[in-house]
ZADRENNU-85327 format. One record per residue (C-alpha): residue number from 1; residue in one letter; x, y, z. Coordinates in steps of 0.05 Angstrom, whole numbers, plus 5000, padded with zeros to 4 digits. Example, Ala and Ser with C-alpha at 12.3 -4.5 7.8 and 13.67 -1.06 7.14 Angstrom:
2
@pos: 1; code: a; east: 5246; north: 4910; up: 5156
@pos: 2; code: s; east: 5273; north: 4979; up: 5143
END
This chain:
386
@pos: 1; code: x; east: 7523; north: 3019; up: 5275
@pos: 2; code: x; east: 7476; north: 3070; up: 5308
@pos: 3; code: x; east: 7423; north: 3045; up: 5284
@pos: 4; code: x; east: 7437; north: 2970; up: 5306
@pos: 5; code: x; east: 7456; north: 2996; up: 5372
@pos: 6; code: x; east: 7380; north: 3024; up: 5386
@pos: 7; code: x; east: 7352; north: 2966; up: 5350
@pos: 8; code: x; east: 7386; north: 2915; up: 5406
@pos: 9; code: x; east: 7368; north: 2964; up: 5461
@pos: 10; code: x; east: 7293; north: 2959; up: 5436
@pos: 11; code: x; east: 7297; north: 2885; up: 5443
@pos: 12; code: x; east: 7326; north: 2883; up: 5505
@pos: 13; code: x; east: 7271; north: 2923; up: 5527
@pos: 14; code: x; east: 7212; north: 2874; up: 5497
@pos: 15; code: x; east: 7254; north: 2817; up: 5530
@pos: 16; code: x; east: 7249; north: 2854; up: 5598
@pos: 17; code: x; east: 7172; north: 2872; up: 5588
@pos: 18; code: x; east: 7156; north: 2807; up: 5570
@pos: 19; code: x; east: 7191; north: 2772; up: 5634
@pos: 20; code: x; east: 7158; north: 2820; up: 5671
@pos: 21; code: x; east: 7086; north: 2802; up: 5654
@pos: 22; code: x; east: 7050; north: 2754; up: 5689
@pos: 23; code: x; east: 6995; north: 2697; up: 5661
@pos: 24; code: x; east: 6942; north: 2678; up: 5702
@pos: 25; code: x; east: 6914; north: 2611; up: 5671
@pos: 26; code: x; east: 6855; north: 2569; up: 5676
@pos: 27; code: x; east: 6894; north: 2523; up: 5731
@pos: 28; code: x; east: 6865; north: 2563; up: 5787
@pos: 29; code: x; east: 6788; north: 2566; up: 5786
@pos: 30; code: x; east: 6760; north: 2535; up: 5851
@pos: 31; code: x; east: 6734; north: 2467; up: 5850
@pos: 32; code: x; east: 6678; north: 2419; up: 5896
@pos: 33; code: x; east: 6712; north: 2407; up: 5959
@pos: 34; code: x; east: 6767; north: 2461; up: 5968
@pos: 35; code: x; east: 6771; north: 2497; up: 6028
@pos: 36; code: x; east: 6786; north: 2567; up: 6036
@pos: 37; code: x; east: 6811; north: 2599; up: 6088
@pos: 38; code: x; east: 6825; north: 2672; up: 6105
@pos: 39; code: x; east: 6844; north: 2714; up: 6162
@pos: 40; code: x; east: 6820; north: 2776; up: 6170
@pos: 41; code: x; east: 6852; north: 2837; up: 6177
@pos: 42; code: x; east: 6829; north: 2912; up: 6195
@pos: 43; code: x; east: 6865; north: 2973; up: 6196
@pos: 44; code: x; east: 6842; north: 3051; up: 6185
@pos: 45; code: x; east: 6911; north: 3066; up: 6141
@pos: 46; code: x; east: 6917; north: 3009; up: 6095
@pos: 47; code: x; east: 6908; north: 3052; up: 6021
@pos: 48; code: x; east: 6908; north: 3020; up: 5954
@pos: 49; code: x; east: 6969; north: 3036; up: 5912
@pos: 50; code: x; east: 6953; north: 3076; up: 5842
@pos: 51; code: x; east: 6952; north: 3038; up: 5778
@pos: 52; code: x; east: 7015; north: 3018; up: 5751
@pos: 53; code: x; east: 7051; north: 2994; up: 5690
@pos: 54; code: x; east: 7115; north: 2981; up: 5719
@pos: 55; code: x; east: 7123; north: 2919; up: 5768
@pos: 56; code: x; east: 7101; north: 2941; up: 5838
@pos: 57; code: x; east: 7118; north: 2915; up: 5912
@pos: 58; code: x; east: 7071; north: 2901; up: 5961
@pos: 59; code: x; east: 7079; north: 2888; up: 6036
@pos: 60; code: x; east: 7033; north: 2858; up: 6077
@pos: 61; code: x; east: 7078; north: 2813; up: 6115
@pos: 62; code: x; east: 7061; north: 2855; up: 6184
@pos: 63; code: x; east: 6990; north: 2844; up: 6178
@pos: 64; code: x; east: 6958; north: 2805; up: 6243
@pos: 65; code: x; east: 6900; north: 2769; up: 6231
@pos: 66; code: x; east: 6832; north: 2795; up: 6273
@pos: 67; code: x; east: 6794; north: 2739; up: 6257
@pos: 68; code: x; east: 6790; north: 2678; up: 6206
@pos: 69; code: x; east: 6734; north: 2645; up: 6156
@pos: 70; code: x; east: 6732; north: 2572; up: 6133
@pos: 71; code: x; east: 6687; north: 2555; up: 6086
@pos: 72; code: x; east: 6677; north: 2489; up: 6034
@pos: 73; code: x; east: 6667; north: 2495; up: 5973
@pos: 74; code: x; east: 6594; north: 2452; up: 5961
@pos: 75; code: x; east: 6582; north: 2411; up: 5893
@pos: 76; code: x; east: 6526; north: 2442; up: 5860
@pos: 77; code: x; east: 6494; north: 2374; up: 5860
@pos: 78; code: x; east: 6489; north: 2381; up: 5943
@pos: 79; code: x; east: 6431; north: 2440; up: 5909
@pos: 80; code: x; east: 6362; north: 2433; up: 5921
@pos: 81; code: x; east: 6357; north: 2459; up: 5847
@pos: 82; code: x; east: 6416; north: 2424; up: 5808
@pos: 83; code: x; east: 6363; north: 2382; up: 5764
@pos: 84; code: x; east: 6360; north: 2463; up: 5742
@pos: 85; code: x; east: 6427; north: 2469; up: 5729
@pos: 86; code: x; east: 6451; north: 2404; up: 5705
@pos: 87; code: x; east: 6511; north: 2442; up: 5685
@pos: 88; code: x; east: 6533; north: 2472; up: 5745
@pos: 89; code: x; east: 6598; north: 2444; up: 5781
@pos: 90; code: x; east: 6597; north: 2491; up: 5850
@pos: 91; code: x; east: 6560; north: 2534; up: 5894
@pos: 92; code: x; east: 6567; north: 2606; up: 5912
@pos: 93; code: x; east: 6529; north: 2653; up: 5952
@pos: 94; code: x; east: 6492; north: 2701; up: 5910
@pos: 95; code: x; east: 6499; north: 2764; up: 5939
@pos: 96; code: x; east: 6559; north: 2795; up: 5985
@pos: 97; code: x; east: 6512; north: 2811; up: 6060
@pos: 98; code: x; east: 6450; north: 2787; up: 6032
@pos: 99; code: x; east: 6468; north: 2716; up: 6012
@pos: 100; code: x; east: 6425; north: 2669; up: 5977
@pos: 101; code: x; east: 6459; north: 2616; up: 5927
@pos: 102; code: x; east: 6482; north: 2616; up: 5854
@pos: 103; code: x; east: 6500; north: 2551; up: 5812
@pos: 104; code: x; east: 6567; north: 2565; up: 5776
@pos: 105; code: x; east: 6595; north: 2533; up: 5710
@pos: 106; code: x; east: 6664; north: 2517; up: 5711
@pos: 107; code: x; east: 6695; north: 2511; up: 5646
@pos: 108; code: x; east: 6769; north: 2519; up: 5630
@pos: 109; code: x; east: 6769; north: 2582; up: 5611
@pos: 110; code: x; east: 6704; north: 2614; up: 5658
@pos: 111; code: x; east: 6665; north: 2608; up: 5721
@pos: 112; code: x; east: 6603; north: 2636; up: 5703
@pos: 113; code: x; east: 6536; north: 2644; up: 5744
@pos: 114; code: x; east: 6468; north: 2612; up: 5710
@pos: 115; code: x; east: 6427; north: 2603; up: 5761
@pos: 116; code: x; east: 6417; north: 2635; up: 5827
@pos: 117; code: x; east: 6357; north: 2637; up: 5879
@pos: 118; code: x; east: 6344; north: 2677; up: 5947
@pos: 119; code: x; east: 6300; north: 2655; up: 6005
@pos: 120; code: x; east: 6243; north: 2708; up: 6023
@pos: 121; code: x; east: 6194; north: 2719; up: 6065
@pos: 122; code: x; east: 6202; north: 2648; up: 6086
@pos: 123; code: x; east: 6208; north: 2621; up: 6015
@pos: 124; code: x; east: 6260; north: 2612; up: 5966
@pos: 125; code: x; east: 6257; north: 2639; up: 5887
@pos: 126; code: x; east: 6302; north: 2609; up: 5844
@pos: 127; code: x; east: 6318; north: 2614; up: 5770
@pos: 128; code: x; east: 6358; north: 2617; up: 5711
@pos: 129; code: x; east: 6395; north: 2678; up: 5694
@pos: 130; code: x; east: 6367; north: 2708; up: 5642
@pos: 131; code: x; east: 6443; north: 2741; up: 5623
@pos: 132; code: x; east: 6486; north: 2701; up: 5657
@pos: 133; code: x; east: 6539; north: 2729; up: 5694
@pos: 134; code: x; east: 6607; north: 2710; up: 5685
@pos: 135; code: x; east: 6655; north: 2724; up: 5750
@pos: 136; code: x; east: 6721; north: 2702; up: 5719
@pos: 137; code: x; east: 6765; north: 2693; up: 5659
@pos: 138; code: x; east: 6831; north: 2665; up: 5643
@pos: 139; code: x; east: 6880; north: 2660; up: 5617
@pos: 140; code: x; east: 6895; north: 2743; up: 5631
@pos: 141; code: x; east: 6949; north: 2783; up: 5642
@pos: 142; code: x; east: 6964; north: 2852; up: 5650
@pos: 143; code: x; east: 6928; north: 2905; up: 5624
@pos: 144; code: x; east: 6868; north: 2859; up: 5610
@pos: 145; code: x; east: 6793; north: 2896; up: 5622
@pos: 146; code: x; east: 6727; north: 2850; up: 5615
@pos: 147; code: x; east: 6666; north: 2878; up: 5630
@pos: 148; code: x; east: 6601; north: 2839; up: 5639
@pos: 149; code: x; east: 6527; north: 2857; up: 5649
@pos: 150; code: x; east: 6485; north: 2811; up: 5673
@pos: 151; code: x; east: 6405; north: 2798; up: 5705
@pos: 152; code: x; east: 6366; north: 2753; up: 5745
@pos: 153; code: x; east: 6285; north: 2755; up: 5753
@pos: 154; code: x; east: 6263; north: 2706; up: 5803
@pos: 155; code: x; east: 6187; north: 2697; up: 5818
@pos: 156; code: x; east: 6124; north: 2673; up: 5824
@pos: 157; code: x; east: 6051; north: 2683; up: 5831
@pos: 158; code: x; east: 6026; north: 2729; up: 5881
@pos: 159; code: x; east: 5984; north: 2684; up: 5915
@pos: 160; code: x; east: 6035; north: 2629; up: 5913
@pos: 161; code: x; east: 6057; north: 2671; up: 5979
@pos: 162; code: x; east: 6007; north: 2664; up: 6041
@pos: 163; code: x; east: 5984; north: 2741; up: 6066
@pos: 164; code: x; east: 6030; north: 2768; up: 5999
@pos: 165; code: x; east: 5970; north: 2805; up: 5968
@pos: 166; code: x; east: 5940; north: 2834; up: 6035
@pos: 167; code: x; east: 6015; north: 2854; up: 6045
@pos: 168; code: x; east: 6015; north: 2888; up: 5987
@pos: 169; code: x; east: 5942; north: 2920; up: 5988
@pos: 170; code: x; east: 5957; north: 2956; up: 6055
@pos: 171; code: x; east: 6024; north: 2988; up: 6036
@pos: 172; code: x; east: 6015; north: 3001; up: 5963
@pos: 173; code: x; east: 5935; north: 3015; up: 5964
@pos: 174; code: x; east: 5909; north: 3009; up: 5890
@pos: 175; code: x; east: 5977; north: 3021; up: 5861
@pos: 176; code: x; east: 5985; north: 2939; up: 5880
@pos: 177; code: x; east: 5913; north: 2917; up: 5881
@pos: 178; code: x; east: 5913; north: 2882; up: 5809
@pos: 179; code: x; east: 5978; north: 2846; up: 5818
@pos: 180; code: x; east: 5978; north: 2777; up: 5797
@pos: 181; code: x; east: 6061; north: 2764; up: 5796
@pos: 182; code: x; east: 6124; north: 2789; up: 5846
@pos: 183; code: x; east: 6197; north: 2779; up: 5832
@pos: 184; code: x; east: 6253; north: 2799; up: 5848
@pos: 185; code: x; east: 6301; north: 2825; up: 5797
@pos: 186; code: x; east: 6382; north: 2839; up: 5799
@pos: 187; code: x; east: 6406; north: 2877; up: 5744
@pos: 188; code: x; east: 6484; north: 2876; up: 5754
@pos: 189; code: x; east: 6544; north: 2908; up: 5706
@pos: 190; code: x; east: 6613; north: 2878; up: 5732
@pos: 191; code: x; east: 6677; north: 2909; up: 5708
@pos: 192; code: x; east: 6740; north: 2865; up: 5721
@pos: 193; code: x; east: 6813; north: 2904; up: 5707
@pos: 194; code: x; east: 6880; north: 2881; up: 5717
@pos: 195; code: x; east: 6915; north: 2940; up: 5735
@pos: 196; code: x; east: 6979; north: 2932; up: 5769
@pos: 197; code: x; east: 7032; north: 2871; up: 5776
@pos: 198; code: x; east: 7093; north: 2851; up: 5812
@pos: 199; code: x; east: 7099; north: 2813; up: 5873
@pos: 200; code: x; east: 7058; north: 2810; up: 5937
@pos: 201; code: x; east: 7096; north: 2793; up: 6010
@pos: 202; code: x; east: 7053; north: 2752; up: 6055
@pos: 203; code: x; east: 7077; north: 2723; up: 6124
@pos: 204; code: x; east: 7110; north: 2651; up: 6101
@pos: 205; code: x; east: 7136; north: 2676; up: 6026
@pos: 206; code: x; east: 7127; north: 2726; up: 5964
@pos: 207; code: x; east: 7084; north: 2716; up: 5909
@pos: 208; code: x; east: 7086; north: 2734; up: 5836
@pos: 209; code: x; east: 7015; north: 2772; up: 5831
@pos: 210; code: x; east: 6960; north: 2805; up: 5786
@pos: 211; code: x; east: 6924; north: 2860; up: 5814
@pos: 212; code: x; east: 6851; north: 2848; up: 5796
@pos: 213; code: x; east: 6803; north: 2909; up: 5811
@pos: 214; code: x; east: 6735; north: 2893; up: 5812
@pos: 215; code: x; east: 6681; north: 2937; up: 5806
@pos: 216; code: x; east: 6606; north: 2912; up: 5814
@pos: 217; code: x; east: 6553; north: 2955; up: 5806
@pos: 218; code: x; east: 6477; north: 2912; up: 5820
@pos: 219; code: x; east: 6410; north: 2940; up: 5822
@pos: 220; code: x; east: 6361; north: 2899; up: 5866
@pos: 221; code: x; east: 6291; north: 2904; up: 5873
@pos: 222; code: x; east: 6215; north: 2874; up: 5883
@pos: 223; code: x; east: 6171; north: 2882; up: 5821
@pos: 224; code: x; east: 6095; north: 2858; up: 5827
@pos: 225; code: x; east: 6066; north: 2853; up: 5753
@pos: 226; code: x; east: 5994; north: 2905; up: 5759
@pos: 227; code: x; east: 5948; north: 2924; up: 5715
@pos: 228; code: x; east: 5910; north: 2981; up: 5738
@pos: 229; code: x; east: 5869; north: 2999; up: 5674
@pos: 230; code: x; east: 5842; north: 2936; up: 5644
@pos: 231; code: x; east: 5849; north: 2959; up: 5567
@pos: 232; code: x; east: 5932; north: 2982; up: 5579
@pos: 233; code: x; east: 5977; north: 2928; up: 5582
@pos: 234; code: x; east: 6005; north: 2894; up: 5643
@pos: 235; code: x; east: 6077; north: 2928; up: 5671
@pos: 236; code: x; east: 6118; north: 2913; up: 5732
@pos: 237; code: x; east: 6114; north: 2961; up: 5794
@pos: 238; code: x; east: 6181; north: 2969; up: 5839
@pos: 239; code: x; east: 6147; north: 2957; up: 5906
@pos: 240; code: x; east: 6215; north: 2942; up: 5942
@pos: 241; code: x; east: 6201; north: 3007; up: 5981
@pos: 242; code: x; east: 6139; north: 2985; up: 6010
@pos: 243; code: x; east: 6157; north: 2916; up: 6033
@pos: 244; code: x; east: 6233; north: 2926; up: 6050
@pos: 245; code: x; east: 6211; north: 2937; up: 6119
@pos: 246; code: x; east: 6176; north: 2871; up: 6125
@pos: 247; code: x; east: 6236; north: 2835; up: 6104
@pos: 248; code: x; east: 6287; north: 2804; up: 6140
@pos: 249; code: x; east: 6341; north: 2845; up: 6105
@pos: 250; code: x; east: 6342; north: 2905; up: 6070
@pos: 251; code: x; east: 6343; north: 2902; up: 6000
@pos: 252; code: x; east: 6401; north: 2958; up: 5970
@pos: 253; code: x; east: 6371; north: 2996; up: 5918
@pos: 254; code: x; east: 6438; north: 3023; up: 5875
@pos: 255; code: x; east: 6494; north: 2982; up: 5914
@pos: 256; code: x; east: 6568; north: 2979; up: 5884
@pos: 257; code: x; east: 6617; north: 2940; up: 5913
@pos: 258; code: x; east: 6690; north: 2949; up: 5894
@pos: 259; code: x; east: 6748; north: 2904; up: 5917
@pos: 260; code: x; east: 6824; north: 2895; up: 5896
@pos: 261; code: x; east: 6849; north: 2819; up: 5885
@pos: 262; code: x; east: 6915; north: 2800; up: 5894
@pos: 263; code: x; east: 6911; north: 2733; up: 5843
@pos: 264; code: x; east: 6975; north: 2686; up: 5834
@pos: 265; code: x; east: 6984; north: 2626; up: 5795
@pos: 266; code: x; east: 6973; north: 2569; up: 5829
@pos: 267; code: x; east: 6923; north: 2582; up: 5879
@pos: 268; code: x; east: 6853; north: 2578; up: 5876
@pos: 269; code: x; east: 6841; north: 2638; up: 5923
@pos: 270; code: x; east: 6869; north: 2711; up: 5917
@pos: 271; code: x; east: 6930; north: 2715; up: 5971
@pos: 272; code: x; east: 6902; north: 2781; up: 5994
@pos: 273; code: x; east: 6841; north: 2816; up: 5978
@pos: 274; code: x; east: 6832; north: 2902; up: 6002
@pos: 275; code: x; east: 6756; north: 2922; up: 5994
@pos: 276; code: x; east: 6733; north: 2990; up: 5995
@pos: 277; code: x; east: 6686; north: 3030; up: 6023
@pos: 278; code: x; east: 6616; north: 3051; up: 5988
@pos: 279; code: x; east: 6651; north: 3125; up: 5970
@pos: 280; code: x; east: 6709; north: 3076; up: 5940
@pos: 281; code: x; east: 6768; north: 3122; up: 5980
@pos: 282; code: x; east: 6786; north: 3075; up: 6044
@pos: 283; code: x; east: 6795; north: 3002; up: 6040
@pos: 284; code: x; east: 6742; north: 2984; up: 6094
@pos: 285; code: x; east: 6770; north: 2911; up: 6104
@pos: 286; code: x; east: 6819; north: 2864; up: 6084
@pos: 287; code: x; east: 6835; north: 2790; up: 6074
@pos: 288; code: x; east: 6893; north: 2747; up: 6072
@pos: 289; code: x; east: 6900; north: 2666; up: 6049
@pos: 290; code: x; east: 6923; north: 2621; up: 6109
@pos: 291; code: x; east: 7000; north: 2611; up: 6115
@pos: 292; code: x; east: 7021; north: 2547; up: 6112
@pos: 293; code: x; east: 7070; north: 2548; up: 6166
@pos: 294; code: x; east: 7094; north: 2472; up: 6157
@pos: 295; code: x; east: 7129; north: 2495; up: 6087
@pos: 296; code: x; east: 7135; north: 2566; up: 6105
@pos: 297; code: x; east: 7181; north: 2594; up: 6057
@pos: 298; code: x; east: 7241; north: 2547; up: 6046
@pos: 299; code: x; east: 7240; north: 2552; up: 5974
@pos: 300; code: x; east: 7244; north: 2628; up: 5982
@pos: 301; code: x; east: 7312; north: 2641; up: 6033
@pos: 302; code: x; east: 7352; north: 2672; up: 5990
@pos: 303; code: x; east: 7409; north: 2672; up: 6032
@pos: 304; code: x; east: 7405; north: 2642; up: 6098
@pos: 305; code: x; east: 7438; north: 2670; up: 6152
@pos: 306; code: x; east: 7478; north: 2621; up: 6207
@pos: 307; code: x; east: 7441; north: 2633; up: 6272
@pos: 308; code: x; east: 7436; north: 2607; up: 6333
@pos: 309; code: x; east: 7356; north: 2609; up: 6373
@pos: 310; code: x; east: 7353; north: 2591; up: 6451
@pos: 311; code: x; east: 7335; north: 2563; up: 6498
@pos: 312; code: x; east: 7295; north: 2516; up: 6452
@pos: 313; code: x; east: 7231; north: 2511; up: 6488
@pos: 314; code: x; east: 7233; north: 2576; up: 6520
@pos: 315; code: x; east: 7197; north: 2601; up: 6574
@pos: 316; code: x; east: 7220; north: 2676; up: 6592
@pos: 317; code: x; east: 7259; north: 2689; up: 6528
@pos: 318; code: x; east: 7287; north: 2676; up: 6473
@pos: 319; code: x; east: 7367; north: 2688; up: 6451
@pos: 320; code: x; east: 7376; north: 2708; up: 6382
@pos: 321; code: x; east: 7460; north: 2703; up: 6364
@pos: 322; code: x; east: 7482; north: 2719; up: 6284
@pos: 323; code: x; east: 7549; north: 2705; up: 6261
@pos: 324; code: x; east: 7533; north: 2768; up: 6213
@pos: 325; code: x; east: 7496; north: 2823; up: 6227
@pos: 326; code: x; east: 7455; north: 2831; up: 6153
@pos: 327; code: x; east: 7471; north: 2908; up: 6124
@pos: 328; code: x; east: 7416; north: 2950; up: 6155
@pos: 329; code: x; east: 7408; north: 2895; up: 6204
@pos: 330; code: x; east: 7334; north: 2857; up: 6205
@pos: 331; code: x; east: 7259; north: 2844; up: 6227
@pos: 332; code: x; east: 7236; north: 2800; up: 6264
@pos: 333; code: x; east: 7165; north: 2758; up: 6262
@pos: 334; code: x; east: 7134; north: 2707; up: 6301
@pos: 335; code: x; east: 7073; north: 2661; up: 6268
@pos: 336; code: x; east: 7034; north: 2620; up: 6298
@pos: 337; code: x; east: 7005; north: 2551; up: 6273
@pos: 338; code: x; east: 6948; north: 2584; up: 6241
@pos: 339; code: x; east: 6991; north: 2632; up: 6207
@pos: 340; code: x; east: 6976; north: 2691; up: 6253
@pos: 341; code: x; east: 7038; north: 2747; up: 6259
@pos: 342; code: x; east: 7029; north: 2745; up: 6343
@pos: 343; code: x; east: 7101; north: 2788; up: 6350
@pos: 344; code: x; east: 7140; north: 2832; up: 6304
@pos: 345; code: x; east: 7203; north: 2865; up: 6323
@pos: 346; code: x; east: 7228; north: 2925; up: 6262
@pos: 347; code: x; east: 7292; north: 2941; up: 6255
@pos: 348; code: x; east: 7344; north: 2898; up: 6299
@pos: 349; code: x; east: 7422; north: 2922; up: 6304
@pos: 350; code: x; east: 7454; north: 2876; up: 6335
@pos: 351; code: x; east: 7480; north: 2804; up: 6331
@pos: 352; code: x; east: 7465; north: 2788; up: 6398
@pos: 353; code: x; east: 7393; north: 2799; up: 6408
@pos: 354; code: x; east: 7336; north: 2779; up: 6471
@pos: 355; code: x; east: 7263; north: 2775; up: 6459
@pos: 356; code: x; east: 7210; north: 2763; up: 6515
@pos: 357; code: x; east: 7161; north: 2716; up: 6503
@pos: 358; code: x; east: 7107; north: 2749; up: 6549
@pos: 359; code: x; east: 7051; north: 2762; up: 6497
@pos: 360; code: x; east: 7057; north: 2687; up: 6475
@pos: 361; code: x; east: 7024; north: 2632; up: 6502
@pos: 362; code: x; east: 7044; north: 2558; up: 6505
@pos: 363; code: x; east: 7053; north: 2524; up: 6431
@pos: 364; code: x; east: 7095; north: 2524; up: 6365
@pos: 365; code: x; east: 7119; north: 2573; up: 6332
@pos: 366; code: x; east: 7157; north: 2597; up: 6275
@pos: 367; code: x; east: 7207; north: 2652; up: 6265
@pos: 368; code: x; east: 7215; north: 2689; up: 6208
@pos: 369; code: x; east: 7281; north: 2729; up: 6195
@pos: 370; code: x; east: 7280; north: 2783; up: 6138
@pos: 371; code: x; east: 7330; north: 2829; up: 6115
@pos: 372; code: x; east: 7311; north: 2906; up: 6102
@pos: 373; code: x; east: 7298; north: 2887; up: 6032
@pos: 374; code: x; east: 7237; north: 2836; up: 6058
@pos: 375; code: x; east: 7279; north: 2776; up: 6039
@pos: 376; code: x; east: 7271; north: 2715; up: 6080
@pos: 377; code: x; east: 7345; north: 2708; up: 6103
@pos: 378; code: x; east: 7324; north: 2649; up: 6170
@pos: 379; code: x; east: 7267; north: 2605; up: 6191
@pos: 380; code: x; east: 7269; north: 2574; up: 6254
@pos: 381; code: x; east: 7212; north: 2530; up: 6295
@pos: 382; code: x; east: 7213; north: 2545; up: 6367
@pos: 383; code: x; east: 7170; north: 2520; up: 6419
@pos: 384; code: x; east: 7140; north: 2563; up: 6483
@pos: 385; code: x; east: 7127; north: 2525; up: 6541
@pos: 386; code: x; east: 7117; north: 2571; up: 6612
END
């Protein structure tokens, strides 16, 4: 009897891992003609939670957007290059401050990088990788770990590039003088780990998530192809530090970047992404999707609360009257049509509550009730009109 006792604990147990995990499937990989939107968000205390293998909660329902970037996603055949990369089905920039472009493969189970170009010195490489690099998998769950090296050598010949070669004469002297070639060459090793799960709070509703660390480490640098001594064989020299200065950017010579995504099924974007700094200890910025504030949360009011929201449009004010105070009482937000947080009030005790309306300017609005355990318990439209 013992002994069947701890065997139906132990599958209680599975049954409760298993409905904890979370699948990430090939559904969500970004397609010709979406549009993604994010808000930005900046703040010098935001830290990233520790790994976990238990389910973990994440809040970020009080963050207030500081900015916002749309963006299309292009076909690749809108490329100058696509008869290249026949294969491609998007475009993505290349490299994160840098740019350039990269022609992505979307399969159902990878979007991988084969080609990719960058525009220098007033004319654009572009080529096929020679390891391509593959940015995402699926399906994955937790604790899935991909890692993935990958180059690119883009070039031509030297005198392809008008004033190149005296370019190169006067800063690298003889070292240069016997070039015939210049590329540019990215060697990259991307590690991709899904470290932590549970659910993720936005604004309009709570998401199921994966937490997706990425860590991208990318060597970048010029090479001209010299041969100095005309009976050794011909090698590349890294010249990068003698032209970065005539180049509209500055190349990075050992860059990492390394960025948290908050992934859910469904949607082609991650709901929040946290990047960190170069020393990889402070989340330097931070992104969040767009709320849909037409739908905002219906499906996720778990238990509605009766209240009443006046005058309706306000001007001065706005009455907030509950039938039932919630246990703990409740917060309090105001989004605008864009999905910006533009008021937050923590921690009200009372049924009968006022708000002023002086930090909001004429429009629509939505207001978001939650309980102390972040539940959506109201939403309510309201209109400001002064």
């Amino acid at each position: 009897m013992k002994y069947t006792l701890h065997f139906c604990l132990l599958l209680l147990l599975g049954a409760a891992s298993v409905q904890a995990q979370i699948t990430y499937t090939n559904i969500n990989f970004q397609q010709a003609g979406d549009v993604v939107v994010l808000n930005n968000y900046t703040d010098s205390t935001l830290m990233i939670t520790p790994a976990s293998s238990t389910a973990t909660n994440w809040d970020f329902s009080t963050w207030v957007s500081n900015g916002q970037t749309r963006d299309t996603i292009l076909a690749a055949s809108s490329g100058s290059q696509f008869s290249q990369f026949s294969s491609a089905e998007i475009l993505q920039p290349l490299l994160p401050g840098i740019g350039g472009i990269s022609y992505v493969d979307v399969t159902a189970t990878a979007m991988t990088r084969i080609g990719g170009g960058l525009e220098l010195l007033g004319f654009t490489f572009i080529d096929a990788y020679q390891n391509p690099h593959t940015i995402q998998t699926a399906p994955f769950t937790y604790p899935s770990l991909v890692q993935d090296g990958y180059e690119l050598n883009i070039g031509d010949h030297i005198d392809s590039i008008p004033f190149l070669r005296a370019a190169l004469d006067s800063l690298a002297g003889n070292a240069a003088a016997t070039a015939d070639s210049i590329r540019l060459t990215l060697d990259g090793v991307e590690v991709r780990e899904v470290d932590a799960f549970g659910t993720c709070m936005l604004s309009d509703s709570t998401y199921d998530v994966l937490r997706q660390k990425v860590m991208n480490i990318v060597t970048v640098k010029i090479e001209a192809k010299v041969k100095p001594v005309s009976f050794l064989p011909a090698f590349w020299l890294d010249v990068s530090s003698y032209l970065n200065g005539a180049l509209p950017v500055a190349l990075p010579n050992n860059d990492t970047l390394i960025y948290y995504d908050f992934l859910a099924e469904d949607m082609r974007q991650p709901v929040a992404r946290m990047q960190m700094d170069p020393t990889n200890q402070f989340v330097s910025n931070a992104q969040y999707r767009e709320v849909d504030t037409s739908t905002v949360a219906i499906r996720y009011i778990a238990d509605e609360l009766a209240v009443q929201v006046f005058p309706n449009p306000a001007s001065h004010y706005i009455a907030i009257q509950t039938e039932e105070l919630p246990q703990g009482g409740y917060n309090l937000q105001v989004v605008d049509m864009t999905g910006r947080i533009v008021q937050v009030v923590q921690n009200i005790q009372t049924e009968s509550y006022q708000m002023t309306t002086k930090v909001l300017t004429n429009g629509h609005y939505i207001l978001l009730l939650r309980n102390q355990q972040g539940n959506l318990i109201k939403r309510q439209q309201i209109d400001i009109l002064k």
